[in-house]
C-alpha positions in Angstrom: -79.0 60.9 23.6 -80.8 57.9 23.1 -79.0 54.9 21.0 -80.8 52.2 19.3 -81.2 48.9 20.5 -78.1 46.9 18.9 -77.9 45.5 15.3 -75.1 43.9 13.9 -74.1 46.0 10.7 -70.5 44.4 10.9 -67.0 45.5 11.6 -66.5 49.1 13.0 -64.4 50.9 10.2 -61.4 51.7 12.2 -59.1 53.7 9.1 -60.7 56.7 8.8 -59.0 59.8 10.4 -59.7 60.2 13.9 -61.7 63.6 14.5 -61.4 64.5 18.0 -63.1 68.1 17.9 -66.2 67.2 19.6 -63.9 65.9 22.8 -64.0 69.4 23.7 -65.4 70.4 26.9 -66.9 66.3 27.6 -66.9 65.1 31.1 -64.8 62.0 31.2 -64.0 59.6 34.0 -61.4 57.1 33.6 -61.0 54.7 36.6 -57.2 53.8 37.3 -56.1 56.9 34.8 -52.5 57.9 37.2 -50.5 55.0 35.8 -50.2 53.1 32.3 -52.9 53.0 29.9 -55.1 55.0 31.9 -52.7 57.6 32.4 -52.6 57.6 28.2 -56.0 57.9 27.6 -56.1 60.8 30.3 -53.7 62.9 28.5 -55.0 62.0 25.2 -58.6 63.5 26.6 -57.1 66.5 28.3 -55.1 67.0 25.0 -58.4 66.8 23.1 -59.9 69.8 25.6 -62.3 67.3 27.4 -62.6 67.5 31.5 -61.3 64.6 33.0 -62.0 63.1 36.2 -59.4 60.5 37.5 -60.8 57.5 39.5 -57.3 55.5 41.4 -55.2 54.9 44.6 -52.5 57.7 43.8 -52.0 60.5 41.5 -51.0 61.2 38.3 -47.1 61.9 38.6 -47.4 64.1 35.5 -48.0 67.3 35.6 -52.1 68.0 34.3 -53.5 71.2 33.5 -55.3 72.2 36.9 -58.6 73.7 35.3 -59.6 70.6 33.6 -58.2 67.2 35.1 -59.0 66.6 38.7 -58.4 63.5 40.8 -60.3 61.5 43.4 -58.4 58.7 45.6 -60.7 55.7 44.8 -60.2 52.2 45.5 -63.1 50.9 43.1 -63.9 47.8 44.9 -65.7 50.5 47.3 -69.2 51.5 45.9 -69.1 54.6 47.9 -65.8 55.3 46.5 -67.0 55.4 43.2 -70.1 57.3 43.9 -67.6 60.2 44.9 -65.6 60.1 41.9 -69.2 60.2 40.1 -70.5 62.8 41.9 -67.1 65.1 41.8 -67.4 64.6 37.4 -70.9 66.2 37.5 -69.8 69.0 39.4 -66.6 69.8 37.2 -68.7 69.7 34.2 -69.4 72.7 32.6 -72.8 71.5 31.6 -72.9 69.3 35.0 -72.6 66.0 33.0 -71.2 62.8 32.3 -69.9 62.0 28.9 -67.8 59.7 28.7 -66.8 56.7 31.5 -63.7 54.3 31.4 -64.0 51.4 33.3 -59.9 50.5 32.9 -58.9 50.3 36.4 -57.6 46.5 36.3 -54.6 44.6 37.9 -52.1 41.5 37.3 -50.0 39.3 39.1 -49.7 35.6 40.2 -53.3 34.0 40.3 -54.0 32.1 43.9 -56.7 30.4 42.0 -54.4 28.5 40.5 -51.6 27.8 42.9 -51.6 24.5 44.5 -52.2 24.9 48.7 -49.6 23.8 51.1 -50.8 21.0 53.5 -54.0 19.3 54.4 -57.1 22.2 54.9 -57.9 24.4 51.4 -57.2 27.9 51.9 -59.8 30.8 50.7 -58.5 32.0 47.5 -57.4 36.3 47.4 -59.9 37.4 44.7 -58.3 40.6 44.3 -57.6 40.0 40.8 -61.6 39.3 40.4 -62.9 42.0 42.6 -60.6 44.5 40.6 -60.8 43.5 37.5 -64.6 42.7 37.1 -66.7 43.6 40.4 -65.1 47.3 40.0 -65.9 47.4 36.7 -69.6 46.7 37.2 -69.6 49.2 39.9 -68.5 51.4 37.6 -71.4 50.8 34.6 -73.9 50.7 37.6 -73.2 54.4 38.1 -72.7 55.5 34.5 -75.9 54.0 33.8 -77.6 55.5 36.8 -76.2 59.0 35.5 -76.1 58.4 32.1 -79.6 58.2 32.2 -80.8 61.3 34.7 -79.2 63.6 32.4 -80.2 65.7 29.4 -81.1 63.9 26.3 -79.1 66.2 23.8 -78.0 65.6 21.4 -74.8 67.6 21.3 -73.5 65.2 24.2 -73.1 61.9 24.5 -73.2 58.9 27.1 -70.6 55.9 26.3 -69.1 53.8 28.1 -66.1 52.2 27.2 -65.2 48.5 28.8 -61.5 47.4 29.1 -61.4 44.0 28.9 -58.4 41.8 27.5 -57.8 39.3 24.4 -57.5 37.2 27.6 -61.7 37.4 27.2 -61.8 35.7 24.1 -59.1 33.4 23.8 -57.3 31.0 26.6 -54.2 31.8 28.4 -52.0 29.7 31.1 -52.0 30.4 34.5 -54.5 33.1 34.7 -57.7 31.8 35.6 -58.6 34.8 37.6 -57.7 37.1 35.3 -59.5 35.4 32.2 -62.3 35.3 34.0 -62.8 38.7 35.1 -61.8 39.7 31.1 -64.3 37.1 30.2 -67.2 39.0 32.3 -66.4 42.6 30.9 -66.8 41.1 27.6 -70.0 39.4 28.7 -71.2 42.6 30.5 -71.0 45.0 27.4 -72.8 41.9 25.0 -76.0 41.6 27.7 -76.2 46.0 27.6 -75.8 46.8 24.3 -79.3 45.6 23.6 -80.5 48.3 26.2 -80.3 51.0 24.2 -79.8 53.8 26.8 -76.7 54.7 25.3 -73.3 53.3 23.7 -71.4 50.4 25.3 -67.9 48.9 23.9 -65.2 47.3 24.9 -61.3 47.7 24.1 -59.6 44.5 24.7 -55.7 44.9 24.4 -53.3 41.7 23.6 -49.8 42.3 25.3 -48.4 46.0 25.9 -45.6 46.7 28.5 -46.8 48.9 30.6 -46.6 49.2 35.1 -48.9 46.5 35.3 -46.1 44.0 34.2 -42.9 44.0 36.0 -39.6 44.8 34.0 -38.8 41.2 34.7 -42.1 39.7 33.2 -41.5 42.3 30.0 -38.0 40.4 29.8 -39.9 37.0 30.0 -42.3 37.6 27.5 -40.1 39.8 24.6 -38.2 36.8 23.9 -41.3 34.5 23.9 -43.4 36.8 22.1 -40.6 36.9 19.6 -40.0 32.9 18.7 -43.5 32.7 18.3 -43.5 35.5 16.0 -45.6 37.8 17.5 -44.3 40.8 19.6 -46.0 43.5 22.2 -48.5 45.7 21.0 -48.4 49.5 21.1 -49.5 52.0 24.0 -50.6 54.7 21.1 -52.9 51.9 19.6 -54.6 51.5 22.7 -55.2 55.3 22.8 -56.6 55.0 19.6 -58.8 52.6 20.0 -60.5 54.3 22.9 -60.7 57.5 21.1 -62.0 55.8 17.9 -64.9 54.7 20.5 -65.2 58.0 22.6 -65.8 59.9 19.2 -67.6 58.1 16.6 -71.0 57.7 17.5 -72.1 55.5 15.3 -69.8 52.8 17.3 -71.9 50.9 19.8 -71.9 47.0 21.1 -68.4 46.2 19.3 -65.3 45.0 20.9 -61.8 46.5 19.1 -58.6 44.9 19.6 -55.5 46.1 20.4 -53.0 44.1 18.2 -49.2 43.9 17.1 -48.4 46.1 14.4 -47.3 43.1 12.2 -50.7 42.1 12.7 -52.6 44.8 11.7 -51.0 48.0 10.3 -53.3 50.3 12.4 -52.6 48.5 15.9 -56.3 48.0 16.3 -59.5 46.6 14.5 -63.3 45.8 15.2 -62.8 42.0 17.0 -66.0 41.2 14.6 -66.2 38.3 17.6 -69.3 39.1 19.6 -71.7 38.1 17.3 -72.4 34.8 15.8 -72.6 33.6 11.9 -76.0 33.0 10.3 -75.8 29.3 10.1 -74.1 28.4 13.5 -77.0 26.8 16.1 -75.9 29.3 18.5 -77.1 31.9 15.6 -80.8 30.8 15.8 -80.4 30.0 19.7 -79.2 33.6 20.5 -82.2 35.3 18.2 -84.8 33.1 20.2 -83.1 34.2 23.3 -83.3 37.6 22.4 -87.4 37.2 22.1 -88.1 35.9 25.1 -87.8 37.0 28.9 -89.2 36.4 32.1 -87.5 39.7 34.0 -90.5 41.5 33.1 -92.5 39.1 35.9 -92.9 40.8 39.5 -89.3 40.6 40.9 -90.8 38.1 43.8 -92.0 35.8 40.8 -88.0 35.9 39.2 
């Protein structure tokens, strides 16, 4: 399937009934899918009839349908890692395919970027935060792109690949300077390949949900917090959504949809409409000139 190069035709219409008969049979790889949100979408897919592959550390706890759900250990800073879990998709694929990819493996925790260092001599900060959160997820696209495009161009399938970033990439947060920034780079990453056209590229960016990547005792925190400021957690079900509003409906390609409170949106989730700048804005005119011109088409010793 080939997808045209990206226009902005506005907000993704996310009210319409989800129709999640063409699910059936898709190879899908979700990276971290044994735990949280990943662990959601998984049985959301397997529900649907797809074949899911899951990329993470340990297994799913929950009992998954044998035939059609199969794991591979996979740390996904390791490229080879990841080539496994790539390779192991095509070859539980009844048509020897990849459909659908998930980049959502992702962690949390206290950022050393931002703690202060104890005596004289700097110490090298523990990017695992970074490395997880973004350089895994471009590992990831590398090889969805690399497959995506080596395979049949039907168009009965489909190749998309769906981004997890974070309402951490588009608005600021305390404390988490690793973490933003990571969030910040999946959101950059789907704007720069969406004008590829070599298939569909989104991301779902989520705003709090309590799920294993917080502790109980960072849920208690924040309830209370969230709540005074009148806001509150969002939903895991929304997240779902959103990524099967994205895995199905193909006209949805180089949009971001949020994951929001309910008392913020009835649906749990909307189009971001954020990625793209107003006609009027400098940045506007800047990003269409920018769009015209390149120099990556020079010999790559001349770059």
């Amino acid at each position: 399937m080939t997808t045209a190069q990206y226009e902005n035709k506005g907000p993704a219409d996310c009210t319409t009934p989800l129709d999640l008969t063409n699910l059936k049979e898709k190879s899908i790889i979700v990276t971290g899918g044994s735990s949280g949100l990943g662990a959601a979408y998984v049985r959301s897919f397997i529900d649907a009839g797809a074949f899911v592959t899951i990329a993470d550390l340990k297994p799913n706890t929950e009992p998954l349908p044998e035939t059609r759900v199969q794991f591979i250990k996979c740390d996904v800073r390791n490229w080879a890692e990841q080539v496994e879990v790539f390779k192991a998709a095509i070859a539980n694929s009844p048509q020897k395919s990849i459909d659908i990819v998930v980049a959502n493996a992702g962690v949390a925790g206290p950022d050393p970027l931002f703690q202060p260092d104890e005596g004289d001599e700097p110490k090298e900060p523990d990017l695992k935060i970074i490395n997880i959160n973004f350089i895994g997820v471009v590992y990831t696209t590398k090889l969805a792109m690399h497959y995506f495009i080596r395979q049949p161009d039907d168009s009965s399938r489909d190749r998309c690949l769906i981004l997890k970033s974070s309402l951490a990439g588009y608005m600021d947060i305390s404390g988490s300077p690793s973490y933003q920034s990571a969030k910040f780079g999946v959101r950059g990453l789907m704007c720069n390949l969406r004008h590829a056209g070599r298939f569909r590229v989104n991301v779902v960016a989520p705003w709090f949900i309590a799920t294993p990547i917080m502790s109980e005792k960072v849920v208690e925190t924040l309830v209370p917090q969230l709540k005074s400021a009148g806001s509150e957690f969002a939903e895991v079900g929304d997240s779902v959504n959103a990524v099967l509003r994205v895995a199905t409906d193909k006209s949805i390609s180089g949009r971001s949809l949020a994951v929001v409170p309910r008392s913020a949106c009835a649906q749990g989730y909307l189009d971001l409409d954020h990625d793209d700048f107003k006609e009027g804005d400098i940045m506007y005119q800047l990003q269409s000139v920018c769009l015209g011109v390149t120099h990556r088409r020079l010999p790559a010793h001349q770059q």
